[in-house]
LUMDREN-984686 format. One line per field, with one value per atom (N, C-alpha, C): atom name; chain; x, y, z; residue in one letter. Coordinates in pm, whole numbers. Layout:
% residues N
palo CA ...
tifi A ...
east X ...
north Y ...
up Z ...
mardren A ...
//
This chain:
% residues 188
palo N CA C N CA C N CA C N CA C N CA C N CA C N CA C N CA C N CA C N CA C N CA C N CA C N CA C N CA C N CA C N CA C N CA C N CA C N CA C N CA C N CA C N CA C N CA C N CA C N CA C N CA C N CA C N CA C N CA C N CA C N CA C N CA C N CA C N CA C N CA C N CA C N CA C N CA C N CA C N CA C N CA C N CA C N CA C N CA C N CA C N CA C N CA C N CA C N CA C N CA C N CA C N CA C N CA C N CA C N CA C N CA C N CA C N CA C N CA C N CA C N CA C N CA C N CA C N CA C N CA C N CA C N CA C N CA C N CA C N CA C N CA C N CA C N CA C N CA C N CA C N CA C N CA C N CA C N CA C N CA C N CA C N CA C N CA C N CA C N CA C N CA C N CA C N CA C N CA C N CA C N CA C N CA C N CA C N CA C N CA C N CA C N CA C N CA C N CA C N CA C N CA C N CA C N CA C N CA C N CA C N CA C N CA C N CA C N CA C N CA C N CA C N CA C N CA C N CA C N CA C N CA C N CA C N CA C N CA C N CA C N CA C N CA C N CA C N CA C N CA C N CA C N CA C N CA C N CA C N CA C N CA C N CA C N CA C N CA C N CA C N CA C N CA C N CA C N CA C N CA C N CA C N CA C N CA C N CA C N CA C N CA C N CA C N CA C N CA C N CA C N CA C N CA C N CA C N CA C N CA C N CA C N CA C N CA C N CA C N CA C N CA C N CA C N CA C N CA C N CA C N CA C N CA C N CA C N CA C N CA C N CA C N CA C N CA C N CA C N CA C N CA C N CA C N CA C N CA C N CA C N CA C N CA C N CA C N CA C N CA C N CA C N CA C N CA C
tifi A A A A A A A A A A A A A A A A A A A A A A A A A A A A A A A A A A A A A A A A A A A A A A A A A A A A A A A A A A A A A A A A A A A A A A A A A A A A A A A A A A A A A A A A A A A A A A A A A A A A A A A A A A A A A A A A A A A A A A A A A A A A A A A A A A A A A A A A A A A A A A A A A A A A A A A A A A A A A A A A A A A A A A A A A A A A A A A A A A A A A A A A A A A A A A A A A A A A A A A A A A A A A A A A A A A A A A A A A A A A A A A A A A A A A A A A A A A A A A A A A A A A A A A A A A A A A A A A A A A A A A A A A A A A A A A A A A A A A A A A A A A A A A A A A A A A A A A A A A A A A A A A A A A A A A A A A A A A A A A A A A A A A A A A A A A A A A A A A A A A A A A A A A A A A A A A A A A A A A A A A A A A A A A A A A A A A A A A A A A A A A A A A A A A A A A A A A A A A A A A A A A A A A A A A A A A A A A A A A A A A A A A A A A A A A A A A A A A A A A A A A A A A A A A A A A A A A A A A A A A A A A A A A A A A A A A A A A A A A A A A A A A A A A A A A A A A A A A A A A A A A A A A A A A A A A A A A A A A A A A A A A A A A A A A A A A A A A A A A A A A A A A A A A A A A A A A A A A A A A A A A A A
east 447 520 491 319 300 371 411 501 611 693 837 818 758 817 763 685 688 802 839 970 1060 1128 1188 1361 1336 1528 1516 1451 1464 1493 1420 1489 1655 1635 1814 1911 1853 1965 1950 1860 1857 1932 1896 1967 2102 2190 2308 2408 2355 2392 2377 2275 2267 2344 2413 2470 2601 2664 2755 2812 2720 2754 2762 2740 2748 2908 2983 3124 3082 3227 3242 3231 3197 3182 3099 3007 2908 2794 2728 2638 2470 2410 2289 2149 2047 1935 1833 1803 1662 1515 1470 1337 1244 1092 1013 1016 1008 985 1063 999 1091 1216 1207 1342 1427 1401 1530 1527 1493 1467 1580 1561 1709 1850 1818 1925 1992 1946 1977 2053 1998 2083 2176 2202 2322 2411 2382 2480 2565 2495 2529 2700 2771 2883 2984 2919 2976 3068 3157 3208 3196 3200 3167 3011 2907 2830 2710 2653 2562 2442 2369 2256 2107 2035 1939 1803 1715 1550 1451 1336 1211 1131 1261 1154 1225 1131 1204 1244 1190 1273 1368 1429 1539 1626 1612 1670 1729 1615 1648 1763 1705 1816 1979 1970 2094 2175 2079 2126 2209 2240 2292 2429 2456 2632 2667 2785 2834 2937 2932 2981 2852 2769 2643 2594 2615 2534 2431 2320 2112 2117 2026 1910 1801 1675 1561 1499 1418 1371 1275 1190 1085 985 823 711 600 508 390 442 404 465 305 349 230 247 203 185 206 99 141 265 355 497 598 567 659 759 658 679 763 784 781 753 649 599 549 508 496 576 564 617 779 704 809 917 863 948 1062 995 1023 1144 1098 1206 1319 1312 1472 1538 1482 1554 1619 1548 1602 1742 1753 1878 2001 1992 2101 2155 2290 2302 2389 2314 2335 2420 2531 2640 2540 2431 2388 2232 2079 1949 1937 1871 1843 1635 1587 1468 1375 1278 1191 1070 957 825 757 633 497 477 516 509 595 652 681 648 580 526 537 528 545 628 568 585 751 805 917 853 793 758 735 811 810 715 658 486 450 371 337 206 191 9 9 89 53 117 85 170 189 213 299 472 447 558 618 554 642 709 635 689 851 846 970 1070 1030 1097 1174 1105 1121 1240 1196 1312 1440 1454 1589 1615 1573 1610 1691 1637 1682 1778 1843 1934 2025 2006 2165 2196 2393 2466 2451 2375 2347 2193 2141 2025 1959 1935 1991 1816 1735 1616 1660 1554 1532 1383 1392 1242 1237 1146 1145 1010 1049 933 769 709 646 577 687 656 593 645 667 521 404 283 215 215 100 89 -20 -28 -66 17 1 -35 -113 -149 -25 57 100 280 292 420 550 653 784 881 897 1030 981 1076 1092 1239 1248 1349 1488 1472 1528 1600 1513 1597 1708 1693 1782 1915 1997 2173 2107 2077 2075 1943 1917 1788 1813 1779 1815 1680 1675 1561 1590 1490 1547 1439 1435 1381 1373 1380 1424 1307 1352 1281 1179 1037 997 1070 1086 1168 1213 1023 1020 1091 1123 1165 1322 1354 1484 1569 1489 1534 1559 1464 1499 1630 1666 1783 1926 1921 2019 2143 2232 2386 2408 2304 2337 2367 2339 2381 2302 2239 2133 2121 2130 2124 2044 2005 1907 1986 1956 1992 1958 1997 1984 1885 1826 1716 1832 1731 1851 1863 1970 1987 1970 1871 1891 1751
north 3952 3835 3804 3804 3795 3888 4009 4107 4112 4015 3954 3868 3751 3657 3718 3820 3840 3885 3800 3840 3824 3786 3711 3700 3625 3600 3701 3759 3918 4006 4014 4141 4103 4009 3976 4019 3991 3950 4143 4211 4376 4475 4352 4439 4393 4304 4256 4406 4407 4483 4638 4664 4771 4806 4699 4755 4684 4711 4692 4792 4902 5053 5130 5105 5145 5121 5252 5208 5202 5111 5104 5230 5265 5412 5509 5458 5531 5592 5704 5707 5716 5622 5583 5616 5632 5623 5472 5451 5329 5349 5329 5404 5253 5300 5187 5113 4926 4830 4676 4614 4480 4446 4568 4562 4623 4731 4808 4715 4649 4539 4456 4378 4324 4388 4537 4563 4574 4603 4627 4430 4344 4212 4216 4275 4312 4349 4414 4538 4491 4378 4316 4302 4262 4273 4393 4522 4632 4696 4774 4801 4973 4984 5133 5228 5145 5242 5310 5398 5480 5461 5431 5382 5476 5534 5626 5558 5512 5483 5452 5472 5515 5305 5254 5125 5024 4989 4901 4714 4703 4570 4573 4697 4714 4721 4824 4810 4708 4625 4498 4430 4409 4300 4377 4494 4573 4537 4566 4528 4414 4339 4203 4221 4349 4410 4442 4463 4540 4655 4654 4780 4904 4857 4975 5022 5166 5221 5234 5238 5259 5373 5442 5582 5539 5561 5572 5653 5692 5861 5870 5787 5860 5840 5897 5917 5818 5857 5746 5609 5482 5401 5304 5277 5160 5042 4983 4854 4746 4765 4665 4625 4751 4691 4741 4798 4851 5006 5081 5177 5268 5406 5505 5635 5660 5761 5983 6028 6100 6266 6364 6540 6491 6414 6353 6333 6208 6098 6191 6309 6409 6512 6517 6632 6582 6405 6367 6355 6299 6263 6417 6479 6695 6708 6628 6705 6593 6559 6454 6487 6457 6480 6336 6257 6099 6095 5998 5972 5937 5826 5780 5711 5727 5741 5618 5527 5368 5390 5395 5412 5317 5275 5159 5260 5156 5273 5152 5203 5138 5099 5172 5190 5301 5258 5330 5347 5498 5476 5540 5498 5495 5656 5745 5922 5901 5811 5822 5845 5839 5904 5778 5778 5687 5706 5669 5668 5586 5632 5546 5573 5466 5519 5603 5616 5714 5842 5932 6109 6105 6015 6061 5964 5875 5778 5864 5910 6029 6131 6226 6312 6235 6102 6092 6060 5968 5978 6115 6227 6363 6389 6405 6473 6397 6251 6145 6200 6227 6256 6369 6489 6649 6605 6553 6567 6454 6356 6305 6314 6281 6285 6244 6075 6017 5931 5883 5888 5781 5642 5492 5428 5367 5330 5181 5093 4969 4902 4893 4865 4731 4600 4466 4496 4389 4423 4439 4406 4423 4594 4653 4766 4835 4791 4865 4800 4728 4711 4788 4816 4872 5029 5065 5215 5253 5404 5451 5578 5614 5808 5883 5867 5959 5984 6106 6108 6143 6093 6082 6154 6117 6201 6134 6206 6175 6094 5997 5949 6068 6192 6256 6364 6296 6333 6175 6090 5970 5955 5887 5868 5726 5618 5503 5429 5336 5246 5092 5025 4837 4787 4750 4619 4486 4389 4284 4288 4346 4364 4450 4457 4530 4672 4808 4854 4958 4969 4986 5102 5122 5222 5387 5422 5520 5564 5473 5477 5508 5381 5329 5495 5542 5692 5809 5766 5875 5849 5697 5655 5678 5732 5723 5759 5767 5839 5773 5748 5674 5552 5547 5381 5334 5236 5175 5045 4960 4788 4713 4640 4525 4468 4391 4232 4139 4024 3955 3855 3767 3691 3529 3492 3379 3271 3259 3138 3009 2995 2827 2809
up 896 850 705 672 505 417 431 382 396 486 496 429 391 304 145 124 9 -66 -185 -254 -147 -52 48 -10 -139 -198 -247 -319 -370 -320 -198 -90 -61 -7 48 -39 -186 -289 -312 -328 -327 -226 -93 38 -15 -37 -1 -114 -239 -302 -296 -190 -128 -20 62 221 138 -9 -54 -104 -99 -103 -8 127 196 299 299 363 477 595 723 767 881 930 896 836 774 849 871 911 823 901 785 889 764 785 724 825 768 750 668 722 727 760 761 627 660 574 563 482 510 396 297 238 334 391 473 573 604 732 669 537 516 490 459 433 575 672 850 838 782 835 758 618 533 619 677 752 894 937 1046 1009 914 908 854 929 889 1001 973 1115 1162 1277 1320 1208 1213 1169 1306 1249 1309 1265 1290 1265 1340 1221 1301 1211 1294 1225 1268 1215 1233 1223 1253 1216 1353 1429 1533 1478 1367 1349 1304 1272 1191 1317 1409 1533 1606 1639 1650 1583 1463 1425 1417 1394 1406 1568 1678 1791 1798 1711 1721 1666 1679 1626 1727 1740 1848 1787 1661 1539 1538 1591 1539 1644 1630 1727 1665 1731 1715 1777 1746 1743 1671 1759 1728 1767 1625 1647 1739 1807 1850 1798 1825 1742 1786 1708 1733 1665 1744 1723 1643 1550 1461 1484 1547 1586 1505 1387 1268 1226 1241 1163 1236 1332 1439 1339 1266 1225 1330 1363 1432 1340 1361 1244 1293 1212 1290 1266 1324 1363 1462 1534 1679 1576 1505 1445 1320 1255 1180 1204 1328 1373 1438 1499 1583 1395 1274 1149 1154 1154 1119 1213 1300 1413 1375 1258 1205 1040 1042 852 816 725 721 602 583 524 394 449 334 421 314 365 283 286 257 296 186 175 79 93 64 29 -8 -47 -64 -111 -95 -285 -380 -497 -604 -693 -786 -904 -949 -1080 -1180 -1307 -1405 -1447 -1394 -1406 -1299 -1255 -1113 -988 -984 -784 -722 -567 -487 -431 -370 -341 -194 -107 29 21 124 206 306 399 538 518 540 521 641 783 899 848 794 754 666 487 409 481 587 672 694 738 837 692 574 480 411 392 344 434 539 620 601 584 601 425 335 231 203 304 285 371 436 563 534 388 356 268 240 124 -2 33 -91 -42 -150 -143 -244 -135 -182 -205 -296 -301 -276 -194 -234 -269 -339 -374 -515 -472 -517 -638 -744 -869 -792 -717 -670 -674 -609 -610 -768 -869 -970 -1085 -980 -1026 -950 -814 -732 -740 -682 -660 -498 -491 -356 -394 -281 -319 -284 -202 -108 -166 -215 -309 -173 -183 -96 -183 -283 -351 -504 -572 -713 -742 -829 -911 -927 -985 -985 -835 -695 -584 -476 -618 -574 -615 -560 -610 -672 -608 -661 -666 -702 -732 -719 -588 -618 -612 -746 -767 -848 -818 -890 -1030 -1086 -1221 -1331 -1436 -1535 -1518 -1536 -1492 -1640 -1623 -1736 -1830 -1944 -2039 -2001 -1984 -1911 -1780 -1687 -1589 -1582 -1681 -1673 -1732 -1855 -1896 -1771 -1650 -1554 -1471 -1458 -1407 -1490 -1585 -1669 -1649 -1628 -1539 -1430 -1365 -1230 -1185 -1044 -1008 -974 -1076 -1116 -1118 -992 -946 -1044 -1062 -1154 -1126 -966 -857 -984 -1028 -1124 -1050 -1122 -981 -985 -877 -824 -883 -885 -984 -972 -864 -834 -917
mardren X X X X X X X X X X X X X X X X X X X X X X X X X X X X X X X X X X X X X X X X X X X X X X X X X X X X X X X X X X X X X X X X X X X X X X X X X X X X X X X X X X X X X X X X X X X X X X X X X X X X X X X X X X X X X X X X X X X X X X X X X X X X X X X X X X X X X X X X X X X X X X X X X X X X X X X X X X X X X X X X X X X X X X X X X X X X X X X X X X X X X X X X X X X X X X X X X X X X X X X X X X X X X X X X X X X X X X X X X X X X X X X X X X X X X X X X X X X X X X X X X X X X X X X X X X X X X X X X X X X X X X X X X X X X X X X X X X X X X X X X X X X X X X X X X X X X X X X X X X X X X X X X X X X X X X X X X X X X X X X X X X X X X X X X X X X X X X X X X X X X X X X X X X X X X X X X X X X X X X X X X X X X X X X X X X X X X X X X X X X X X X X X X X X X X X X X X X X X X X X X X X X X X X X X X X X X X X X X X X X X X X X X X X X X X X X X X X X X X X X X X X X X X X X X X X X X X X X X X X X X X X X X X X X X X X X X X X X X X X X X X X X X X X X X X X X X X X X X X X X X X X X X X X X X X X X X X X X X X X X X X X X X X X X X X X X X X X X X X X X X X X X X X X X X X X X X X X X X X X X X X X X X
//
């Protein structure tokens, strides 16, 4: 719950502009976290999507469509955040090819690399990356102070990037051509 309300209007305002790229009929991947967690309530007004992920609150709140079908992969299940992590969790992402992969992280730094703590969670990320079309980050300024050991992909294996903050120079140079969000912060 302390990691849901962190950055809280930020996520929403990141998810909303994220499941704004995403068409009706789409088939998607979610992976673990509480940005993809909002982008799953974004989505609540989408129609005919497919929905495959490794995170059961995302599930959940998706369940509250009757446009979305759920798949959940499987795997050792983490208690803390209702992860599904894991080889298990690895190989149901492998027997799928996703319209579009909606991925969160632990940290991004400075060099581009999306970054986690657990290598059973990257495992399930890697695979949702190799196995879709486009290839969507959400990640809140937050991210873009901390550090994680555990590398997931690079900047250069993404289509897009939504954060609500300007992103450092270096960075912003690896985004260059692309579709590159900076959520404006809220205006109240």
């Amino acid at each position: 719950e302390e990691r849901r309300r962190l950055n809280e209007t930020a996520k929403k305002r990141i998810a909303q502009a994220c499941a704004g790229a995403i068409p009706d009929g789409a088939s998607v991947f979610l992976n673990i976290g509480t940005t993809t967690e909002a982008v799953a309530r974004a989505l609540l007004g989408h129609r005919r999507l497919m929905v495959v992920t490794n995170n059961l609150n995302a599930a959940e709140i998706l369940s509250a469509s009757p446009e979305c079908e759920i798949t959940l992969t499987g795997g050792r299940l983490r208690s803390e955040d209702g992860g599904l992590v894991g080889p298990l969790a690895a190989r149901s992402v492998d027997q799928f090819r996703f319209d579009v992969a909606v991925l969160g992280c632990s940290a991004l730094d400075a060099g581009g690399d999306l970054l986690d703590f657990d290598p059973q969670e990257v495992m399930v990320s890697q695979s949702a990356l190799h196995r879709a079309r486009r290839r969507l980050v959400v990640a809140d300024r937050s991210k873009l102070r901390r550090p994680a050991p555990i590398r997931i992909c690079s900047l250069a294996e993404i289509d897009a990037l939504y954060t609500d903050a300007p992103l450092p120079e270096a960075l912003a140079a690896q985004c260059d051509g692309w579709d590159t969000a900076i959520v404006p912060p809220d205006p109240a």
